[in-house]
C-alpha positions as YAML, in Angstrom:
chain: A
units: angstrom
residues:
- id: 1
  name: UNK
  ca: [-28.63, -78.23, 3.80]
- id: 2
  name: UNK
  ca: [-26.16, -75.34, 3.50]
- id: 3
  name: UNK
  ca: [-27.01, -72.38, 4.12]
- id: 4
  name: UNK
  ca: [-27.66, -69.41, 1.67]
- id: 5
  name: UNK
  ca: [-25.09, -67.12, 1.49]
- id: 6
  name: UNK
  ca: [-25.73, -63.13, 2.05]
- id: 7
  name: UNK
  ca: [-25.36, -61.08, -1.46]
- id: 8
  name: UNK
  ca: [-22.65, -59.07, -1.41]
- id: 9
  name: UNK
  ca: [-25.78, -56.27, -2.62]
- id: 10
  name: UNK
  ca: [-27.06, -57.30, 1.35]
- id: 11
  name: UNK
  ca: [-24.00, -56.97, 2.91]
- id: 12
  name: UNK
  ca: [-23.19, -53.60, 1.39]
- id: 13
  name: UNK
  ca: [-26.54, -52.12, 2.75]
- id: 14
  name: UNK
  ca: [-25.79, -53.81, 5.83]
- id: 15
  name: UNK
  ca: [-22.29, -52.04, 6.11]
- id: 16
  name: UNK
  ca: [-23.79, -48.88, 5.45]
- id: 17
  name: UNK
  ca: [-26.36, -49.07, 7.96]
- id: 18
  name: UNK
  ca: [-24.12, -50.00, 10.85]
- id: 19
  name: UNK
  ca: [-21.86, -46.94, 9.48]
- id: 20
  name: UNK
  ca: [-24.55, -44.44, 9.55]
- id: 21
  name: UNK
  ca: [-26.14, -45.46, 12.76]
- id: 22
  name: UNK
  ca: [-22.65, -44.79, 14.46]
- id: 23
  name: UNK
  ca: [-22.19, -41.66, 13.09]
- id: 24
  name: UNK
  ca: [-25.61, -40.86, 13.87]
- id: 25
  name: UNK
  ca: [-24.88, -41.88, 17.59]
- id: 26
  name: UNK
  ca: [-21.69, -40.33, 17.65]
- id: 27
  name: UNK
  ca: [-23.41, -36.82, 16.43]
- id: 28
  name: UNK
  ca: [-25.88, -37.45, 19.04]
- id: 29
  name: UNK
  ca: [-23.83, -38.25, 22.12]
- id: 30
  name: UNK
  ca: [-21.28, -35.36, 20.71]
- id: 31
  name: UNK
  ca: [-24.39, -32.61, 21.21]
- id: 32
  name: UNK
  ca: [-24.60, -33.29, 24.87]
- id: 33
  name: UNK
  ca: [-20.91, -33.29, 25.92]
- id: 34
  name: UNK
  ca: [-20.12, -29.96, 23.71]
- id: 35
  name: UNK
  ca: [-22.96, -28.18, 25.93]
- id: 36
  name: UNK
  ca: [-21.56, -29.24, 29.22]
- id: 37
  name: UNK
  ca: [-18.23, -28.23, 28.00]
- id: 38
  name: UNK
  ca: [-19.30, -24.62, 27.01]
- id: 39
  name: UNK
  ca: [-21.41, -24.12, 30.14]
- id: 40
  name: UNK
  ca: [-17.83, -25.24, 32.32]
- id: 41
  name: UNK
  ca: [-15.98, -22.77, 30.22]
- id: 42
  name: UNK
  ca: [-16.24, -18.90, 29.52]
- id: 43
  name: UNK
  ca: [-19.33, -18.75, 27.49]
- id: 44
  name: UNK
  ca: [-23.24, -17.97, 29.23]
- id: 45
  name: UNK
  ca: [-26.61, -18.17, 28.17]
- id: 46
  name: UNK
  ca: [-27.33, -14.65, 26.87]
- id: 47
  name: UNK
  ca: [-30.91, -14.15, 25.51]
- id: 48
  name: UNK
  ca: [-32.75, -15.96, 22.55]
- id: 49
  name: UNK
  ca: [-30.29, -15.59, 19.61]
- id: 50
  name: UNK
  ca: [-27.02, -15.40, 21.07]
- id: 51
  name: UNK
  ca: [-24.63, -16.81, 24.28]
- id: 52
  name: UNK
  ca: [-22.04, -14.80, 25.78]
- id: 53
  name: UNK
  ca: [-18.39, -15.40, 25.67]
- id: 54
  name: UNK
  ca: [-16.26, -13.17, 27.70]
- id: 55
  name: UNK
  ca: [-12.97, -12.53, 26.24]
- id: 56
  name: UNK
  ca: [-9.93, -12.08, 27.76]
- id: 57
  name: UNK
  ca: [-9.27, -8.48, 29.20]
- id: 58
  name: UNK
  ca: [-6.01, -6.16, 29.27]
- id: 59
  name: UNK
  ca: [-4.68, -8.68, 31.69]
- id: 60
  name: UNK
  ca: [-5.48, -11.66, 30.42]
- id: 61
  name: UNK
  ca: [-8.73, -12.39, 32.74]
- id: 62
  name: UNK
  ca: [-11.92, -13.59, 30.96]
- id: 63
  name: UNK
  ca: [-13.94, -14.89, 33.97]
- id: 64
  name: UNK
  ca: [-17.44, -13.96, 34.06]
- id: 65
  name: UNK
  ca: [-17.75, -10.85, 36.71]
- id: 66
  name: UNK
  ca: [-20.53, -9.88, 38.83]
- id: 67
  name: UNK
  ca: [-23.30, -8.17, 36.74]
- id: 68
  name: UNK
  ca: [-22.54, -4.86, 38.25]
- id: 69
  name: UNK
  ca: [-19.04, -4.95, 36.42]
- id: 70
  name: UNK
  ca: [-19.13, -2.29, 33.23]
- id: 71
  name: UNK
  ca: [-18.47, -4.07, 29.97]
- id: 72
  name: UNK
  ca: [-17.08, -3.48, 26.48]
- id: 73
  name: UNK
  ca: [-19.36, -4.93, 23.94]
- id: 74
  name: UNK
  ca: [-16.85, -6.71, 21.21]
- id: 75
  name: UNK
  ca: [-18.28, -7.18, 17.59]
- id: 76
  name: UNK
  ca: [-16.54, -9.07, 14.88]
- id: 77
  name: UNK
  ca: [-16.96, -8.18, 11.60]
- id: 78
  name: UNK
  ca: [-14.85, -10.95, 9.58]
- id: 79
  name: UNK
  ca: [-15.09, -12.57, 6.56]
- id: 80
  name: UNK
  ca: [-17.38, -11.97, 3.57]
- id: 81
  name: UNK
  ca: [-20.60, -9.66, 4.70]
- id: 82
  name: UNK
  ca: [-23.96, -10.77, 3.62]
- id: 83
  name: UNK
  ca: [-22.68, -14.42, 3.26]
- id: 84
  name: UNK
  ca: [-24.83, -16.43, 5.93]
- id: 85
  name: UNK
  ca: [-22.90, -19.64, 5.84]
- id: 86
  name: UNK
  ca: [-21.09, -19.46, 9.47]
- id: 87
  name: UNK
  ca: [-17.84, -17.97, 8.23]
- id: 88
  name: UNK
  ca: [-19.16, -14.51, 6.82]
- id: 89
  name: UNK
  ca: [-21.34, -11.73, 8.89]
- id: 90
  name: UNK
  ca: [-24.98, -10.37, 8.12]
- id: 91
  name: UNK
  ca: [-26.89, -7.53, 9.18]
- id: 92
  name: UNK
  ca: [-28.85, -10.03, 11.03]
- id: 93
  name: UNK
  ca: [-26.02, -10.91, 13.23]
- id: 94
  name: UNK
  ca: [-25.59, -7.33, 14.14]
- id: 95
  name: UNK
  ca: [-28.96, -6.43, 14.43]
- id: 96
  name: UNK
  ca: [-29.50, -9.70, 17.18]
- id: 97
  name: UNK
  ca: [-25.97, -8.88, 18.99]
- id: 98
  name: UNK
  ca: [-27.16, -5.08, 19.59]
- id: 99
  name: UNK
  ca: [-30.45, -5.82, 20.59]
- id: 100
  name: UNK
  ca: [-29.35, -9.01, 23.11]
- id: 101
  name: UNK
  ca: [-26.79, -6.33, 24.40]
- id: 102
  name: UNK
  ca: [-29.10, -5.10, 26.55]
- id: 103
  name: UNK
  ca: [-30.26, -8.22, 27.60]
- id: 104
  name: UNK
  ca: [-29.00, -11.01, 29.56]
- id: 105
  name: UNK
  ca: [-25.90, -10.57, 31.37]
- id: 106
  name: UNK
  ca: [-25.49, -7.51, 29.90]
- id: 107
  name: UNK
  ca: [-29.09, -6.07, 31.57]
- id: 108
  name: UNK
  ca: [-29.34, -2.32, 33.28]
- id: 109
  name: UNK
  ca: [-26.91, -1.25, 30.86]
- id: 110
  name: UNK
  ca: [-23.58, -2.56, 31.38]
- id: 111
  name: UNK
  ca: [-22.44, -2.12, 28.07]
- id: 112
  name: UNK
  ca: [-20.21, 1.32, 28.12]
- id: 113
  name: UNK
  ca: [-18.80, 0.87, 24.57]
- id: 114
  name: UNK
  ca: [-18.43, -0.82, 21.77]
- id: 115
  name: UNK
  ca: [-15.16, -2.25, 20.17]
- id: 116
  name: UNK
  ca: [-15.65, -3.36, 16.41]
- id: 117
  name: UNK
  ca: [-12.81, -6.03, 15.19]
- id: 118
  name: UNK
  ca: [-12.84, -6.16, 11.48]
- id: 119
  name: UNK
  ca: [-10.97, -8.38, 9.34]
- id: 120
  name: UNK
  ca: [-13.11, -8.60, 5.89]
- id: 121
  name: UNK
  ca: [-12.78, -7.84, 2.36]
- id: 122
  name: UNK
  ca: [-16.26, -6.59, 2.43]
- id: 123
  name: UNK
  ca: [-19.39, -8.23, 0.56]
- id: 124
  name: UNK
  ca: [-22.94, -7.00, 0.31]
- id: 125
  name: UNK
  ca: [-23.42, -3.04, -0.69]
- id: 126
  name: UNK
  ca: [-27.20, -4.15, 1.49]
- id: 127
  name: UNK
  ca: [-25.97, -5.84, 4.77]
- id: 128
  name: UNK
  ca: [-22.87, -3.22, 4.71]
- id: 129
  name: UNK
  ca: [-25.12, -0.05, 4.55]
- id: 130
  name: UNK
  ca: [-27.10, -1.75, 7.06]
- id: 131
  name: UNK
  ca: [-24.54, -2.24, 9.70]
- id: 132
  name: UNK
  ca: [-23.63, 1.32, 9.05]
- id: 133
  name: UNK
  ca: [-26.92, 2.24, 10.27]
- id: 134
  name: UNK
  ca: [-27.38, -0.06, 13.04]
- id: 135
  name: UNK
  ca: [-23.99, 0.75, 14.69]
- id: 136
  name: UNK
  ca: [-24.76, 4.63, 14.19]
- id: 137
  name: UNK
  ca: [-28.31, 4.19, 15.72]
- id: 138
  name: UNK
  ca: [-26.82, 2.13, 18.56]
- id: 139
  name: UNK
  ca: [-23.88, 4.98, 19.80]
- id: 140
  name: UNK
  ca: [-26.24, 7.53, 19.56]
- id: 141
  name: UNK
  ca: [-29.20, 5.85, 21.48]
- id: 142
  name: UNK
  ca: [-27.22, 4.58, 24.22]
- id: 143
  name: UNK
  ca: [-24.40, 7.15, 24.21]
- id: 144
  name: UNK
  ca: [-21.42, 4.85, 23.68]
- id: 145
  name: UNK
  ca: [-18.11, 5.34, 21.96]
- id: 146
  name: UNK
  ca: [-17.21, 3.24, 19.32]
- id: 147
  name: UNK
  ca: [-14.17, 2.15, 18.24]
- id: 148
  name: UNK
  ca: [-12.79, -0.28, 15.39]
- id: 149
  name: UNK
  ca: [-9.55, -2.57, 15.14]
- id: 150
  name: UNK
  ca: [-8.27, -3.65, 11.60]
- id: 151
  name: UNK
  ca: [-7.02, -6.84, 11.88]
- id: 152
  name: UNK
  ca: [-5.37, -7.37, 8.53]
- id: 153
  name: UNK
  ca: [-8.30, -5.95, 6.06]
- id: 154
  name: UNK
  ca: [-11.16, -3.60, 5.74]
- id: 155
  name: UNK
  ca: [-12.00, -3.02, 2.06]
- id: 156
  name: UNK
  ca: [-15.42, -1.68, 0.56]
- id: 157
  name: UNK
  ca: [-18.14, -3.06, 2.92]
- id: 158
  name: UNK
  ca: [-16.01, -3.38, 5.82]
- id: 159
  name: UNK
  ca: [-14.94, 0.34, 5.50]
- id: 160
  name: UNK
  ca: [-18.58, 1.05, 5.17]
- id: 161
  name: UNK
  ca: [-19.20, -0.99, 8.48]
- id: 162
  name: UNK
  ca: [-16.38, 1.07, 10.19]
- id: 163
  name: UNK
  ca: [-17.19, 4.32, 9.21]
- id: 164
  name: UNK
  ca: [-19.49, 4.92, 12.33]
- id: 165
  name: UNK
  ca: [-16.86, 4.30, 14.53]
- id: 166
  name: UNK
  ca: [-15.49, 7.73, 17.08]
- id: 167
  name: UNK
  ca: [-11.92, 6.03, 16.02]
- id: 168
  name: UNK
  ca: [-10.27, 3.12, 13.47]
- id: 169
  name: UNK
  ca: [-7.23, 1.73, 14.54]
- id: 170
  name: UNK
  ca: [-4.99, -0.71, 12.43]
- id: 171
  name: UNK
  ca: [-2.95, -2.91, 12.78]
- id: 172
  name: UNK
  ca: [0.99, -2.06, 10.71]
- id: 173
  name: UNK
  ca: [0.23, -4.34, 8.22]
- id: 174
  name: UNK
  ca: [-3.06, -4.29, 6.98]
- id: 175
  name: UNK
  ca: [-5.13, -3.59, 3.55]
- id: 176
  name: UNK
  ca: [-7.34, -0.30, 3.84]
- id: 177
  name: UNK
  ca: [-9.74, 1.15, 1.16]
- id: 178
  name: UNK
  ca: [-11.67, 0.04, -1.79]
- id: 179
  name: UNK
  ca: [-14.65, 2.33, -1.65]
- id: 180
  name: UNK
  ca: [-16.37, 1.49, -3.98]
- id: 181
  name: UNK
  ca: [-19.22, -0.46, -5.94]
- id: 182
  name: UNK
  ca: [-19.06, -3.32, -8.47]
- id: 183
  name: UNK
  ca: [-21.99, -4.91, -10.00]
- id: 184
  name: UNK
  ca: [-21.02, -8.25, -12.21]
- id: 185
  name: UNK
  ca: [-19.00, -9.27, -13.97]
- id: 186
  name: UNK
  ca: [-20.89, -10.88, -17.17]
- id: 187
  name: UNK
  ca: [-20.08, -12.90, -19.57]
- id: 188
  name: UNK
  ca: [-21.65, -13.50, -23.09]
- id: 189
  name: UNK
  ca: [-21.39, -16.64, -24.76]
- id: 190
  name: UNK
  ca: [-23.42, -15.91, -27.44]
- id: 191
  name: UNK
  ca: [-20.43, -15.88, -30.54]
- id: 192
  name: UNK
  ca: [-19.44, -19.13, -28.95]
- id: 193
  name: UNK
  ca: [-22.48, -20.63, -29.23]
- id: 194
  name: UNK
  ca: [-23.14, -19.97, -32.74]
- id: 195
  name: UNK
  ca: [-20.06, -20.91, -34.05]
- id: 196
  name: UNK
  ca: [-20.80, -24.40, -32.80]
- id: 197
  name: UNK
  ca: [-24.51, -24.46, -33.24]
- id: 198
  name: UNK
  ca: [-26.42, -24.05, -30.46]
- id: 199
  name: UNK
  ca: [-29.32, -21.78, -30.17]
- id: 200
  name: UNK
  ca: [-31.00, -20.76, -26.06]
- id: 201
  name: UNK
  ca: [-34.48, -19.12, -25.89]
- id: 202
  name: UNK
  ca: [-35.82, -17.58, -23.03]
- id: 203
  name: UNK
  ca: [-38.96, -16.65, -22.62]
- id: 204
  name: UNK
  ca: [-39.92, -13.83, -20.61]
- id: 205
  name: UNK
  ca: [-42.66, -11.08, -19.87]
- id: 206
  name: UNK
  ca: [-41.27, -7.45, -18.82]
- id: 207
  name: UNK
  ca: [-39.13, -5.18, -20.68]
- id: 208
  name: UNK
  ca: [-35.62, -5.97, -20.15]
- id: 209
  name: UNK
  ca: [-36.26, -9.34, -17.86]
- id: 210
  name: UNK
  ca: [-33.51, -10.77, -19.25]
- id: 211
  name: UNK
  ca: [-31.37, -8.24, -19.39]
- id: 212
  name: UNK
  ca: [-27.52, -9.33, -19.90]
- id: 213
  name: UNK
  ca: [-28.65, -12.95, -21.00]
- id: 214
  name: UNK
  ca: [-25.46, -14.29, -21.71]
- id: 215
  name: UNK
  ca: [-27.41, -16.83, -24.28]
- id: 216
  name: UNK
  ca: [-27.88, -13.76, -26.85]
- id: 217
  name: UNK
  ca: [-26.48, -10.31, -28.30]
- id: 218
  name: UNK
  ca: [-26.59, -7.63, -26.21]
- id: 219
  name: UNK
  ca: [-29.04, -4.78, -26.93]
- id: 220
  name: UNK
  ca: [-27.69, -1.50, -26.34]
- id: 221
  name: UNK
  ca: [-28.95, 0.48, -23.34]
- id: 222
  name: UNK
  ca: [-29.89, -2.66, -21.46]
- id: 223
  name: UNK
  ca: [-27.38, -2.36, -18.42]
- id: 224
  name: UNK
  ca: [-29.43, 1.44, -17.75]
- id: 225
  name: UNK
  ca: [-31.13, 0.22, -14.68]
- id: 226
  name: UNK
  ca: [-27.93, -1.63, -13.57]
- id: 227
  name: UNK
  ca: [-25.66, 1.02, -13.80]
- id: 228
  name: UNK
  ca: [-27.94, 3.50, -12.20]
- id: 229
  name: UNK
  ca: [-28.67, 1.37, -9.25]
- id: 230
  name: UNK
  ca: [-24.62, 0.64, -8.72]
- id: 231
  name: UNK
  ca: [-24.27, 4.39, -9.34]
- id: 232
  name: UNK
  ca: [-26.71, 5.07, -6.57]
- id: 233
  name: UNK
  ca: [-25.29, 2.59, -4.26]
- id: 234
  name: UNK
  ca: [-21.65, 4.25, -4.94]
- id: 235
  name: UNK
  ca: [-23.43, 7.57, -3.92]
- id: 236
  name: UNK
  ca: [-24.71, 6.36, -1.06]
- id: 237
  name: UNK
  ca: [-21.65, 5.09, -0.09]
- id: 238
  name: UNK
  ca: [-19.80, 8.08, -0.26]
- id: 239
  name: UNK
  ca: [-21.97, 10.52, 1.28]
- id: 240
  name: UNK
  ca: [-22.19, 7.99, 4.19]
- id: 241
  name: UNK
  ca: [-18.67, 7.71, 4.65]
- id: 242
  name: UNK
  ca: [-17.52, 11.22, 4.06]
- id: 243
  name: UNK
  ca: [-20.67, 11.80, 6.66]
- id: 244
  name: UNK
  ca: [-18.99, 9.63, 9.81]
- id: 245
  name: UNK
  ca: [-15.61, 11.22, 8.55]
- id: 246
  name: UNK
  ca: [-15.46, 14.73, 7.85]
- id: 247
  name: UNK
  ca: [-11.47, 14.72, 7.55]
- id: 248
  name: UNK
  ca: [-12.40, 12.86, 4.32]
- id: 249
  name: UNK
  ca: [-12.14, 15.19, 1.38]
- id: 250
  name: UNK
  ca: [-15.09, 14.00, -0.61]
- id: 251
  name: UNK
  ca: [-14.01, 15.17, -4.10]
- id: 252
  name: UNK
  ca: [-10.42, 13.61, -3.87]
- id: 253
  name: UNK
  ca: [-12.12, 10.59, -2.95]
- id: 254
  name: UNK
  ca: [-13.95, 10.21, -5.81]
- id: 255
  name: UNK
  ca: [-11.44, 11.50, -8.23]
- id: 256
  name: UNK
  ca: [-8.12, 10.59, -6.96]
- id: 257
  name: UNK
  ca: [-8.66, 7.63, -4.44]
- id: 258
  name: UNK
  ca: [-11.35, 5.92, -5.66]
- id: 259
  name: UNK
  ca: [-11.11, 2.80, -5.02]
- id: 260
  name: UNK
  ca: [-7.63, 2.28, -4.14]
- id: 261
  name: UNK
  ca: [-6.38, 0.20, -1.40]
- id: 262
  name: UNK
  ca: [-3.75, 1.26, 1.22]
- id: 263
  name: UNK
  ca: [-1.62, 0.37, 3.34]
- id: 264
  name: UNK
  ca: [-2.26, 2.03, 6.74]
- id: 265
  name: UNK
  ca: [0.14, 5.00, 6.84]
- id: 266
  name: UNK
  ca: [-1.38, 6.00, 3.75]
- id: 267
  name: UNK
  ca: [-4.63, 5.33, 4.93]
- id: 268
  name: UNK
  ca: [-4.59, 7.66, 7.87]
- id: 269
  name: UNK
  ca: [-2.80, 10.37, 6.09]
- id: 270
  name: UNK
  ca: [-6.21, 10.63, 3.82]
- id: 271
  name: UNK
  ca: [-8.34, 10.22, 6.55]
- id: 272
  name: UNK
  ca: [-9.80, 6.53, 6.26]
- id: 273
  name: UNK
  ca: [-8.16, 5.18, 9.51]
- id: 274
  name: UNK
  ca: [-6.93, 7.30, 12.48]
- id: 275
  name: UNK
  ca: [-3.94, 5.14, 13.75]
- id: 276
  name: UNK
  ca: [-2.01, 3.32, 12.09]
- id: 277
  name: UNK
  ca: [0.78, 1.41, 13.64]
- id: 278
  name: UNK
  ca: [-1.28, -0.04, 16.89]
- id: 279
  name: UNK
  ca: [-2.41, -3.30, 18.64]
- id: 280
  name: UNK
  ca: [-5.69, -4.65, 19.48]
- id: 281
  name: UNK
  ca: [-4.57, -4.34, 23.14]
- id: 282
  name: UNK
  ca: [-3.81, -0.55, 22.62]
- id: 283
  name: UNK
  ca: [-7.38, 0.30, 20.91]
- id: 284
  name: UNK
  ca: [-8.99, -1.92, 23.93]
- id: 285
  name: UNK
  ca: [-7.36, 0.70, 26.25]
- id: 286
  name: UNK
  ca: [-8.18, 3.25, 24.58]
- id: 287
  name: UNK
  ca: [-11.47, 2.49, 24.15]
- id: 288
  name: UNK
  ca: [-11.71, 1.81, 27.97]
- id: 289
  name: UNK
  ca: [-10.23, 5.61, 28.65]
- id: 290
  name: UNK
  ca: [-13.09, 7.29, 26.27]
- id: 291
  name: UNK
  ca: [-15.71, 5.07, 28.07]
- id: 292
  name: UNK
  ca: [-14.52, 6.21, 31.36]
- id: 293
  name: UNK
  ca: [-13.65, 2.91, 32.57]
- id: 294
  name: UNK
  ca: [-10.71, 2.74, 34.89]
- id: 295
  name: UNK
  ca: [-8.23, -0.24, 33.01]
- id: 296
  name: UNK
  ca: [-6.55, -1.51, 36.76]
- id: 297
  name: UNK
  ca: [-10.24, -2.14, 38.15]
- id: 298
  name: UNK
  ca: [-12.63, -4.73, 36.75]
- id: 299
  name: UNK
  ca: [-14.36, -4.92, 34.01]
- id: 300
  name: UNK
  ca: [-15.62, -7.44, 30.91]
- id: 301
  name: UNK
  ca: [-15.10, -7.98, 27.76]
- id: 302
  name: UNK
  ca: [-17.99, -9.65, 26.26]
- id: 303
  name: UNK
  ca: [-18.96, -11.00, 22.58]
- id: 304
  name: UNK
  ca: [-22.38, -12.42, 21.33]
- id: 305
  name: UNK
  ca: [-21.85, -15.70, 19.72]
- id: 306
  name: UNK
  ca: [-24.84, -16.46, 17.20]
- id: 307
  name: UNK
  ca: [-25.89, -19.73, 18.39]
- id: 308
  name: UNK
  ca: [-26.65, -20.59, 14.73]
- id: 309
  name: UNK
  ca: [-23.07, -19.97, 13.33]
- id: 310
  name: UNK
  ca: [-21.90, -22.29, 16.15]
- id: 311
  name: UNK
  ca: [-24.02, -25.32, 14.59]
- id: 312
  name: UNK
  ca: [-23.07, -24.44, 11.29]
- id: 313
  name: UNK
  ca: [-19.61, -24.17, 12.51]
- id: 314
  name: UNK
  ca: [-20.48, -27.92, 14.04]
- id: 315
  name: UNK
  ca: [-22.31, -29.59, 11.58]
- id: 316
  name: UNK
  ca: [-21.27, -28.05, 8.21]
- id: 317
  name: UNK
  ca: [-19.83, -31.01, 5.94]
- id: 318
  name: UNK
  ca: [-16.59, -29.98, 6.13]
- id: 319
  name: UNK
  ca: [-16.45, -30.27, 9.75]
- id: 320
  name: UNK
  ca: [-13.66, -32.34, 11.03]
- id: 321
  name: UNK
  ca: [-16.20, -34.34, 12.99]
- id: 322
  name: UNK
  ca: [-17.70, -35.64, 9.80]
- id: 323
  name: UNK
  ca: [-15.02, -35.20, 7.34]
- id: 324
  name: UNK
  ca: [-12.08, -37.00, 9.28]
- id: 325
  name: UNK
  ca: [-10.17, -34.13, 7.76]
- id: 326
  name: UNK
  ca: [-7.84, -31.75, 9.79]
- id: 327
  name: UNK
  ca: [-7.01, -28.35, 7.54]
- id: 328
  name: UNK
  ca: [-3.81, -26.22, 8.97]
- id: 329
  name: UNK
  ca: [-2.82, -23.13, 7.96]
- id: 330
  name: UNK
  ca: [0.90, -21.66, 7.92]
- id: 331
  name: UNK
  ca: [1.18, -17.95, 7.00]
- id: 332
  name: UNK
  ca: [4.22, -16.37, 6.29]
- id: 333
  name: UNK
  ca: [4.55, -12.69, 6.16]
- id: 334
  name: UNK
  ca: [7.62, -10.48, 5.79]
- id: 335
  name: UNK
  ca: [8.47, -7.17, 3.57]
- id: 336
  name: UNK
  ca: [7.20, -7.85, 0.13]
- id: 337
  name: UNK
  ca: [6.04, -11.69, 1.02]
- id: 338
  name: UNK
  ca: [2.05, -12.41, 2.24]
- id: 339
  name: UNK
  ca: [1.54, -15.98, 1.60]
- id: 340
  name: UNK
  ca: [-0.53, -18.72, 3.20]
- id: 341
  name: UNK
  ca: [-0.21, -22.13, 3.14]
- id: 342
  name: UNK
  ca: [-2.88, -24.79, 3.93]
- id: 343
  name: UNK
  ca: [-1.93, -28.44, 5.32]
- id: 344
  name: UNK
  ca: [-5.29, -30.87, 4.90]
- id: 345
  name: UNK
  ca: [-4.20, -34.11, 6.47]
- id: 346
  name: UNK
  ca: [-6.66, -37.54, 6.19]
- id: 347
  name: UNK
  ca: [-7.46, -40.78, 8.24]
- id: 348
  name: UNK
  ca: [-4.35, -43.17, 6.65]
- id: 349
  name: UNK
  ca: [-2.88, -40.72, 4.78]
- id: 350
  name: UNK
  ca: [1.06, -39.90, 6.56]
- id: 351
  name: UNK
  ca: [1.83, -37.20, 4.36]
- id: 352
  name: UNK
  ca: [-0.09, -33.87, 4.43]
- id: 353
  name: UNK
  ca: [-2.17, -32.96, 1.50]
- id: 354
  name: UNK
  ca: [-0.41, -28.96, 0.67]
- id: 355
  name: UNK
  ca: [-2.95, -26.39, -1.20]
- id: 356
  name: UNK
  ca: [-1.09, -23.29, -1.81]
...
């Protein structure tokens, strides 16, 4: 008798199976070997939220010193704020990398300052205002200075984030500014859709639930509440700002700078940054001299790491572990030229994918 053959429907669900329970193992064996790794490297268990990573210090060093060696506290401030998806920063993030400061191998108070390195184009008017707060609350509680690096950008929330700081330094080329609020934009398809025949209802209880439905006409007066909260938010904004830094002339920046960007010269000649033309390494030492800490003798430079924005780092789908896929990006950067270049490069493919 011969035998029956396997369906090629059978086989399929075979294939995948055996695919999936690799990857699965693969995942699984990957976890292990990535914690071994990062407990033989520069990174320690911290406290609950966070592990430290000690960075590398005016000469190079990041080796993890005795717990008696002072320590600069480093907080990054990149990407898009508010956006919890491993690439942006939340108030959260602060909030845990202040508290765990104080905590862990940084215990009995070996943080002496604080260095902020920001490279965003700022995000939430909440999580920004927030940060504001929680940096102020933090140099004036534990007596620290504070100062902030530019690293390419600071616009709207970042500059709100910054403000706080005893002193901004930039880097020569780098986008300053933007204070300022936007709420929107919104779009009304409303013409469109009657011109082709299609009617939306939306039903709703509250005055003004619905306000800005793109589906209808507009009424008049129903952006009030929107406009008055953005207008409140720019307020806030403002005050703040002009608070942390009084060399900020509060009327011209709400009549002549607005929201403007700058490049740094410009920026420090109004007041937003205070140097202009420097280098991370230069604000480090700086930062080292107004925290009394002597540069030639030891000392630590230390970031909390979220542990969650390391998984999501990990396991987020376009993870080269999963994907297979390798992105690499070539800037190139002159007078007049800022352009980046991405390379994505695949399993069998020889010739890099380029997204400009």
């Amino acid at each position: 008798m011969e035998p029956a053959k396997e369906s090629i429907f059978s086989s399929t669900i075979r294939a995948f199976c055996k695919a999936f329970a690799v990857i699965i193992g693969i995942s699984i064996a990957f976890i292990p070997v990535a914690l071994i790794f990062g407990m033989l490297g520069n990174e320690a268990n911290s406290s609950e939220k966070t592990t430290a990573q000690f960075l590398p210090d005016l000469n190079g060093n990041s080796q993890m010193l005795s717990s008696s060696t002072p320590a600069v506290l480093q907080i990054n401030i990149h990407g898009i704020i508010g956006k919890d998806d491993g690439l942006g920063v939340t108030a959260d993030d602060i909030r845990w990398q202040l508290i765990e400061s104080r905590q862990g191998v940084l215990k009995n108070n070996r943080v002496k300052a604080v260095l902020l390195h920001i490279k965003t184009p700022g995000g939430s008017a909440t999580d920004s205002d927030t940060i504001y707060h929680l940096i102020s609350d933090y140099k004036k509680k534990y007596k620290v200075p504070v100062y902030a690096f530019i690293d390419g950008i600071c616009a709207s929330g970042g500059m709100y984030s910054a403000a706080p700081s005893d002193k901004i330094y930039s880097m020569p080329v780098s986008i300053i500014g933007s204070i300022g609020v936007v709420v929107g934009p919104f779009f009304n398809f409303q013409e469109v859709m009657t011109k082709i025949g299609i009617k939306s209802l939306t039903i709703t209880e509250g005055k003004d639930k619905d306000m800005l439905n793109p589906f209808r006409e507009w009424k008049p007066g129903e952006d009030a509440s929107l406009k008055a909260v953005g207008s409140f938010l720019y307020k806030t904004f403002v005050d703040d700002f002009t608070s942390a830094r009084p060399q900020v002339d509060k009327t011209k920046l709400m009549t002549e700078y607005g929201a403007q960007i700058f490049d740094p010269i410009k920026a420090e000649q109004i007041g937003y940054i205070d140097v202009a033309d420097a280098t991370y390494e230069k604000t480090l030492h700086d930062l080292l001299l107004a925290a009394n800490i002597d540069p030639k003798k030891p000392y630590q430079v230390i970031e909390l790491k979220l542990k969650k924005k390391w998984l999501q780092e990990l396991f987020r789908s376009e993870s080269p572990l999963f994907t297979g896929k390798i992105k690499h990006e070539v800037q190139l950067g002159g007078q007049g030229i800022n352009e980046t270049f991405s390379y994505i490069y695949e399993p069998g493919n020889t010739n890099p994918i380029l997204l400009k």
